[in-house]
C-alpha positions in Angstrom: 0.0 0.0 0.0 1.4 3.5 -0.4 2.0 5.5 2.2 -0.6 7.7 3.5 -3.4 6.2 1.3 -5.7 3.8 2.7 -6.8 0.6 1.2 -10.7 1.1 0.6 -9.9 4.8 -1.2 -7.0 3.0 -3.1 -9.5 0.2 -4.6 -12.0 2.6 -5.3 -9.8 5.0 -6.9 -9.0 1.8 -8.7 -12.3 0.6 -9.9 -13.3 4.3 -10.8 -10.2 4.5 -13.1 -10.8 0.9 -15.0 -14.1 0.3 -14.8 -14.0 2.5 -17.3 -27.0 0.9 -32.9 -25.9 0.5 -36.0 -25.1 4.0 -38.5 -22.8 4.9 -41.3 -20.5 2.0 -42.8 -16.7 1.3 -43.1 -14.6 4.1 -45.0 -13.1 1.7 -47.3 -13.9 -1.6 -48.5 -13.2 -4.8 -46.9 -13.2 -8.2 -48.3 -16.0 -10.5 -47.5 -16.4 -12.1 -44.2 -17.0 -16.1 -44.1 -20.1 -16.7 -41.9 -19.9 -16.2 -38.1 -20.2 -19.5 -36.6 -21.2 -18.8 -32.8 -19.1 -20.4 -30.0 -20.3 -23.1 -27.9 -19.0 -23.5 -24.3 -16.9 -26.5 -25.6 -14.6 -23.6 -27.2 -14.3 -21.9 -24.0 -11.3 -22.6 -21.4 -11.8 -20.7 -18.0 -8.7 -21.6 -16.0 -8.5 -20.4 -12.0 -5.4 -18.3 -12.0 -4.4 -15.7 -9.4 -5.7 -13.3 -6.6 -5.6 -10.8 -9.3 -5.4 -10.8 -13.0 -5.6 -7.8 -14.9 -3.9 -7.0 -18.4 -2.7 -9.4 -20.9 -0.7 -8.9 -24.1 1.0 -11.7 -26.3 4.3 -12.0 -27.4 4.7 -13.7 -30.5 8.7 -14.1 -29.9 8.1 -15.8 -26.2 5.3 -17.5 -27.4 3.6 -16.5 -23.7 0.8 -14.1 -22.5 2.0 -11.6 -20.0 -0.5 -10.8 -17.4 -0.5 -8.2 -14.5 -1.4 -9.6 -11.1 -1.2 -6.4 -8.7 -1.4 -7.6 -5.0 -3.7 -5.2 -2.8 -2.8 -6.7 0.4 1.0 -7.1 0.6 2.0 -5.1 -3.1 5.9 -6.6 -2.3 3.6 -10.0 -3.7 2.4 -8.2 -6.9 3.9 -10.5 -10.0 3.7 -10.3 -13.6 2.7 -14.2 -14.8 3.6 -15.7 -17.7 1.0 -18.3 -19.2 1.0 -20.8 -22.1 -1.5 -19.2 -24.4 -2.5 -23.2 -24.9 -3.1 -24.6 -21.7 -3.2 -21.6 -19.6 -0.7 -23.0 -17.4 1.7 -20.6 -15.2 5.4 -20.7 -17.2 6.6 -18.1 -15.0 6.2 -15.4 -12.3 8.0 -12.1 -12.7 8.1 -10.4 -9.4 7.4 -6.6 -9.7 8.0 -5.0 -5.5 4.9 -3.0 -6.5 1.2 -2.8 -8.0 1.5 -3.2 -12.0 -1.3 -2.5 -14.2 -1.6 -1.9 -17.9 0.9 -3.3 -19.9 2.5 -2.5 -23.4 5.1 -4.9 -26.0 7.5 -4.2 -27.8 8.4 -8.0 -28.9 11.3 -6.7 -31.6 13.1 -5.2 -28.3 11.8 -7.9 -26.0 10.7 -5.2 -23.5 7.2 -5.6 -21.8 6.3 -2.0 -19.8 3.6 -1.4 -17.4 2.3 1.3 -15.8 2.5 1.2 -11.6 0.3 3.8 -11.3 -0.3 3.9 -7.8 3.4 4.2 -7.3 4.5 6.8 -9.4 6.6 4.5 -12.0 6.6 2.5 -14.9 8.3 -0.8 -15.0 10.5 -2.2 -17.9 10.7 -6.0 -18.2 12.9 -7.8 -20.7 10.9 -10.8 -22.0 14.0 -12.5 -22.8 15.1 -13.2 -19.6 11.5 -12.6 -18.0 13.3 -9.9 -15.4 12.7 -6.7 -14.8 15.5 -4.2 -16.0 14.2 -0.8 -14.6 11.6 0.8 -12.9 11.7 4.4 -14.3 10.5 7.5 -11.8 7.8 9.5 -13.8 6.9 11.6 -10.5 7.6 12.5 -7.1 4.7 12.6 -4.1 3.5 16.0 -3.3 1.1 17.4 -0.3 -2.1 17.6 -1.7 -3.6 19.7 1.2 -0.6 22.6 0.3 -1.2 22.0 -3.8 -4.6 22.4 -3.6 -4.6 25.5 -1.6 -2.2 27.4 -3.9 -4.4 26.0 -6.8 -6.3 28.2 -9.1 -9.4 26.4 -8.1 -12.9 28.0 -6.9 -13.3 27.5 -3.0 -16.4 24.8 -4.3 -13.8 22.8 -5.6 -11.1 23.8 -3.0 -13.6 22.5 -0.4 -14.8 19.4 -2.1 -11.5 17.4 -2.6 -10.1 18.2 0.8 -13.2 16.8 2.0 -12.1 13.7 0.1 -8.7 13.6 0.9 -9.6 13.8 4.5 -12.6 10.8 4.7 -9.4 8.6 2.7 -6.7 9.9 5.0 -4.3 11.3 2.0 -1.8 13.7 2.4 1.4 13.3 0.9 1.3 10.7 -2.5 1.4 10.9 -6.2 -0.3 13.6 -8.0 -1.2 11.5 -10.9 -2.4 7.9 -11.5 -1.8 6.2 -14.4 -3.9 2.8 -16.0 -2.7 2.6 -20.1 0.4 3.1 -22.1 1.2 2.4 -25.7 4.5 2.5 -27.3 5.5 4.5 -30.2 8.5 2.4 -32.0 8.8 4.6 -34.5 9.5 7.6 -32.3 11.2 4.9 -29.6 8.5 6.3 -26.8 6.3 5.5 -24.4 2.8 7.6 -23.6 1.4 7.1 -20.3 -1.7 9.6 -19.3 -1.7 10.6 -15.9 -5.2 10.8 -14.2 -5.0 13.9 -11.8 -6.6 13.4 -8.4 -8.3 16.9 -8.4 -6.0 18.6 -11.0 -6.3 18.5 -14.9 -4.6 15.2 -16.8 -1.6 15.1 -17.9 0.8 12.4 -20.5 3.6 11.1 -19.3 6.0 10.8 -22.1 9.3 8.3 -21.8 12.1 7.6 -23.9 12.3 4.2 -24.7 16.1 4.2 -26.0 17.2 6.0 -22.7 14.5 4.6 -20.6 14.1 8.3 -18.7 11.1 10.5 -18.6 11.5 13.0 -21.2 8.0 15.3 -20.8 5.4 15.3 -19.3 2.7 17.3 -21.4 -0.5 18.8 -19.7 -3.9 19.7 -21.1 -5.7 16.4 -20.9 -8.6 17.6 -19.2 -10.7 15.5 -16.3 -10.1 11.8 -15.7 -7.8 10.9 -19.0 -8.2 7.7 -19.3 -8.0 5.9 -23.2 -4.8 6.1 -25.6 -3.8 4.3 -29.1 -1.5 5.2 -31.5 -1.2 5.7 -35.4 2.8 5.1 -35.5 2.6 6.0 -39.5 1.4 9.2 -39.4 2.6 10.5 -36.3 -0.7 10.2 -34.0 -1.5 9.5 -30.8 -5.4 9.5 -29.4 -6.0 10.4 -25.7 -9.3 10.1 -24.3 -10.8 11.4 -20.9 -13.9 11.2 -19.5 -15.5 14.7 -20.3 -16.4 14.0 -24.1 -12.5 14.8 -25.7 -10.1 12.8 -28.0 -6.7 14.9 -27.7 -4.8 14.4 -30.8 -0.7 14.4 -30.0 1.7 14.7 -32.4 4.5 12.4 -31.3 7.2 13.8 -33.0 6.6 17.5 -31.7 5.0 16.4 -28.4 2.4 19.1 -28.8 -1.4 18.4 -28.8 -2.6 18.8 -32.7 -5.8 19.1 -32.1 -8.5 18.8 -29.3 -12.0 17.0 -30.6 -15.3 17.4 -29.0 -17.3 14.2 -29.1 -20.2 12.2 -29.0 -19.6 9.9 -25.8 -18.7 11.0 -22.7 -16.7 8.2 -21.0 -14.6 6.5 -23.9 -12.2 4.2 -21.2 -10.3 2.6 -24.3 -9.1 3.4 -27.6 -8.3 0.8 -30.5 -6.9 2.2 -33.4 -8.1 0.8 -37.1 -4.9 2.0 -39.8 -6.6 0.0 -42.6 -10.1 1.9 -42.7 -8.8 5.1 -40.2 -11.2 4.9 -37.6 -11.5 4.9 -33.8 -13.5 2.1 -31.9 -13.8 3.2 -27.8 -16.1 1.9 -25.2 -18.6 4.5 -23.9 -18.7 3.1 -19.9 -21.4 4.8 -18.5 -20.6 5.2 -15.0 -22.4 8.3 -13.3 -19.5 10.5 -12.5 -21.8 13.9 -12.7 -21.0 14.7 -8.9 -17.3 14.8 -9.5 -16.7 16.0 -13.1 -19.3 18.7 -12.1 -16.9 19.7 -9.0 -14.0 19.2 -11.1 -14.7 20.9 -14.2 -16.5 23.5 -11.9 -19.6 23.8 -14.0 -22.5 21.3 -14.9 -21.7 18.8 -17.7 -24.2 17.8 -20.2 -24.2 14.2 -20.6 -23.6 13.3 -24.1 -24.4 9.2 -24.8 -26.0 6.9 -22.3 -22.9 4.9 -22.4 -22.6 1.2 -22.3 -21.4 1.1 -25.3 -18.9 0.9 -28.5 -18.4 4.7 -30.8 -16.3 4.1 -33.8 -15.0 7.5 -34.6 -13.7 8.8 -37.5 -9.5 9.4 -37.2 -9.2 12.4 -39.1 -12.3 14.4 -37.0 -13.8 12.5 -34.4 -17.2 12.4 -36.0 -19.5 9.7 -35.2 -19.5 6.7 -37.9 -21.5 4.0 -35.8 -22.5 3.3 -32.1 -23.0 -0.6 -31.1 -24.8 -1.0 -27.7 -22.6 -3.5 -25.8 -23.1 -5.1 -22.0 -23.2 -2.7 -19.2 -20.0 -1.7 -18.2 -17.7 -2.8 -20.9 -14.2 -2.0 -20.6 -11.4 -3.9 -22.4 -11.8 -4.0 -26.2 -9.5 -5.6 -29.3 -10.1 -5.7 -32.9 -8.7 -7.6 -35.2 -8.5 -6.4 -38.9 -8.4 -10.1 -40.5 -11.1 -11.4 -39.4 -13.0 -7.5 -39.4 -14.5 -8.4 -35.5 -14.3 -6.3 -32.4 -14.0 -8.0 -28.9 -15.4 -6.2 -25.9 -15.1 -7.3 -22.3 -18.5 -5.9 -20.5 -17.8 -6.0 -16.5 -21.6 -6.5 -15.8 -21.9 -3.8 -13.0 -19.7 -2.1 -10.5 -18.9 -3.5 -6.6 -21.7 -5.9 -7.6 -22.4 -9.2 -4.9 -23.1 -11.3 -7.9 -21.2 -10.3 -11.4 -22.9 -10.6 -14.8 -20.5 -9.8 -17.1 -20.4 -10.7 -20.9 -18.3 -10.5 -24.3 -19.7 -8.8 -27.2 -18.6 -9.4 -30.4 -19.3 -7.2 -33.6 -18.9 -7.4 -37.0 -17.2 -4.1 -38.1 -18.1 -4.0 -42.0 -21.7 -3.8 -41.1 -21.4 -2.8 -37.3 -23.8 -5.5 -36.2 -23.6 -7.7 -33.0 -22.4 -11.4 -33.9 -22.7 -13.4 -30.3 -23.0 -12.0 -27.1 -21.1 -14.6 -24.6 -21.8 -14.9 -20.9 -19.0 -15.1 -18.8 -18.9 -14.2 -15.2 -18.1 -12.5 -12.8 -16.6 -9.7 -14.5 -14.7 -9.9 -17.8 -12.2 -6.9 -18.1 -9.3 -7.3 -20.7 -9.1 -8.6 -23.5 -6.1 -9.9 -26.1 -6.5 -11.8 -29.4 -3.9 -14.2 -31.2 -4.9 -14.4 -34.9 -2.7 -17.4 -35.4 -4.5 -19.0 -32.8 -8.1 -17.5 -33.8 -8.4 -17.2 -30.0 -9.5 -14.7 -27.6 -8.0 -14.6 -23.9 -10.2 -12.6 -20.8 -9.1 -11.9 -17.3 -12.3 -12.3 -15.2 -12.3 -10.5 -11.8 -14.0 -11.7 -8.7 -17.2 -9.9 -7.7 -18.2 -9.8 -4.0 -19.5 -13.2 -3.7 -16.0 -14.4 -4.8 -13.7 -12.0 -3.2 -15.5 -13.6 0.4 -14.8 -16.5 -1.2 -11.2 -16.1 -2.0 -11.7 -17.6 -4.8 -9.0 -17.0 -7.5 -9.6 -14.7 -10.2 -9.6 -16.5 -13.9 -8.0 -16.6 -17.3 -10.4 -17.5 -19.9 -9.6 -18.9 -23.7 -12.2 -18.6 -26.2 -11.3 -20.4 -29.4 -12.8 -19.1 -32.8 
C-alpha cells in the first residue's frame, strides 16, 4: 500500500479509473467475411489463476501471454505471470515489488512496460530473460492539502476534494495515477496519461532508448483515461472522461488538435490503420458529482454509455455506435477477421457479477454473439494465429468472500 493512502480509497480510486445501434458504414472496402459460426461453451477454457489478474498482451517471440497480477494486500507480492497461451498453465512469475497495471510490448526489443500507477513508475521487463530491468520515476509525491490551496481552483472545488482527501486519509502521495500506455517504435516512446486526483490530466511521455522520462505534457482535461497510437502518421489518441479525444503529435509532443465528441466516457481506444477509424467503449458510469466539482460547471451528458463509438481518425465524427453489456471496458479488434471484442464487466462493486463479451462485426457494425461469462470480464487480447480470444475475469463480492482465485479465460474461434 502506499504510504498515506488507505486501502478502501486505493481500490475505489481503482475501480473508478478501470471500470472504465448501427449508423454509417466502413470508410473503405473490406473483403468479405466467411459466416460467423457462434461459439459453444466446448470452445471456451476458464482456468483459476491468481488473486488478481488484470492486463494481458501476447508475445509472439516468447510465445507467452504476460499478465499483470497487482497484489492489494501485501504489493511486495504483486507479479507479472507468464502463461501458455494453450493450456493456460503458469510458465513463470516475474516479481514486480509494486502494483502493476496496464501493460504495453515491444516484442522486436523484447521489453514488456507497465504502468505502476499507484506508485508513481513504470516498470520495464525484458521478456527474454523474463526480469525486470528498470523501474523508471515518472513523478515525485507532493502534499495535496498545500497543492490544492495554492491552486487556481474555486473555493467549491477547493472544499470538495479536501473533504475527500480527509474521509481517505491522504496527504502526501502521487499527483497522478496512471492505467494505459502504448509504445510509439517509430519515435522509440512511451505515452502514459496521468489521471489527476483533483488537477487536470496530464501524458507522461518516456524515452524508450534511454529509458528516462523526457516530458510530461499537460492539457488532458478530467479523468484521461483511453490512448492508441497511429505510429505511420505521427498520431496519438488520448481520451478522458468529459467528451474529448486529444490528438498528439509524437514527433513534436504538442497536442494537434482537441475533438469534442459524442460519448462521454470512452475508457479505451483501438486504433483501425486500414479503414482510419477509432473504436472506444462509452462506460457509462455516473461520474456527474465529481466531473461537475472538477470541471466546476454542470456537464451535459452526451451518450448513455454502455457502449462501442467508432469515430472517425481524421475528426472525431461519429461513424457508428454498437450498444454492448453494461459496463464494458477492455476492447480488441482484429483487422483479418473484421470483429471487435469487448469485455463488458456487468456492473460495479456488484455481490453477484454478470459480465459478458460482445462481439461485432465491423463492416456492417452489427452484434455477432454475445457470450456470458462471469463475474466480471475486463481485458481482453486476441492471437490471430490462434483464432483465439484470452479474458481476465475478476471476482465480484461473492467471490472475493470466497477467496476464490480470479480467472484466465480462452475462447477459441
Amino acid at each position: 500500500m502506499t504510504p498515506f493512502t488507505s486501502r478502501p480509497f486505493v481500490r475505489g480510486l481503482y475501480l473508478a479509473i478501470v471500470v472504465g445501434l448501427s449508423a454509417g458504414a466502413a470508410q473503405a472496402k473490406t473483403p468479405p467475411q466467411p459466416a460467423y459460426q457462434p461459439v459453444t461453451e466446448t470452445q471456451i477454457v476458464q482456468q483459476p489463476t491468481a488473486k488478481e489478474v488484470l492486463e494481458i498482451v501476447y508475445s509472439p517471440n516468447q510465445k507467452s501471454l504476460y499478465v499483470s497480477s497487482p497484489n492489494w494486500q501485501d504489493e511486495t507480492l504483486s507479479r507479472t505471470l507468464v502463461l501458455d497461451p494453450k493450456t493456460l498453465a503458469i510458465q513463470g512469475e516475474i516479481p514486480m515489488e509494486v502494483k502493476s497495471f496496464g501493460v504495453a510490448l515491444d516484442d522486436a526489443a523484447n521489453r514488456l512496460y507497465l504502468t505502476q500507477g499507484f506508485n508513481g513508475s513504470i516498470a520495464v521487463v525484458d521478456t527474454s530473460t523474463n526480469t525486470v530491468l528498470k523501474r523508471i520515476p515518472i513523478q515525485e509525491k507532493i502534499n495535496f492539502q498545500d497543492t490544492i490551496a495554492a491552486a487556481d481552483f474555486g473555493q467549491e472545488r477547493k472544499d470538495g476534494l479536501l473533504k475527500m482527501l480527509e474521509r481517505f486519509k491522504v496527504t502526501d502521495d502521487y499527483q497522478y495515477k496512471t492505467r494505459e500506455l502504448v509504445v510509439d517504435k517509430k519515435n522509440h516512446r512511451l505515452f502514459a496519461p496521468g489521471l489527476g486526483l483533483g488537477f487536470d490530466s496530464v501524458l507522461f511521455v518516456v524515452n524508450t532508448d534511454s529509458l528516462e522520462l523526457e516530458k510530461v505534457m499537460p492539457g488532458f482535461g478530467y479523468n484521461v483515461a483511453g490512448i492508441t497510437v497511429d505510429e505511420a502518421n505521427n498520431r496519438v489518441f488520448v481520451s478522458n472522461m468529459q467528451g474529448q479525444i486529444m490528438v498528439v503529435n509524437s514527433q513534436t509532443l504538442e497536442i494537434d488538435d482537441v475533438w469534442e465528441v459524442q460519448a462521454d466516457q470512452l475508457l479505451n481506444l483501438v486504433y483501425d490503420p486500414a479503414q482510419n477509424r477509432l473504436f472506444g467503449v462509452d462506460q457509462g458510469i455516473d461520474r456527474d458529482a465529481p466531473r461537475n466539482l472538477h470541471l466546476e460547471r454542470e456537464y451535459t451528458r452526451r451518450s448513455p454509455g454502455h457502449q462501442v463509438f467508432v469515430l472517425n481518425a481524421d475528426n472525431g465524427e461519429t461513424l457508428a455506435v454498437m450498444p454492448t453489456g453494461e459496463v464494458p471496458i477492455g476492447l480488441r479488434f482484429d483487422e483479418a477477421s473484421q470483429r471487435l471484442f469487448v469485455a463488458n464487466r456487468g456492473g460495479v462493486r456488484e455481490e453477484e457479477g454478470k459480465g459478458s463479451v460482445s462481439i461485432f462485426d465491423t463492416v456492417t457494425y452489427q452484434p455477432l454473439q454475445t457470450i456470458e461469462l462471469i463475474p466480471h470480464p475486463n481485458s481482453v487480447e486476441y492471437i490471430p494465429a490462434e483464432k483465439a480470444l484470452y479474458v481476465s475475469v475478476k471476482n465480484d463480492g461473492n467471490s472475493k468472500k470466497a477467496e476464490t482465485p480470479e480467472s484466465m479465460v480462452r475462447i477459441q474461434f
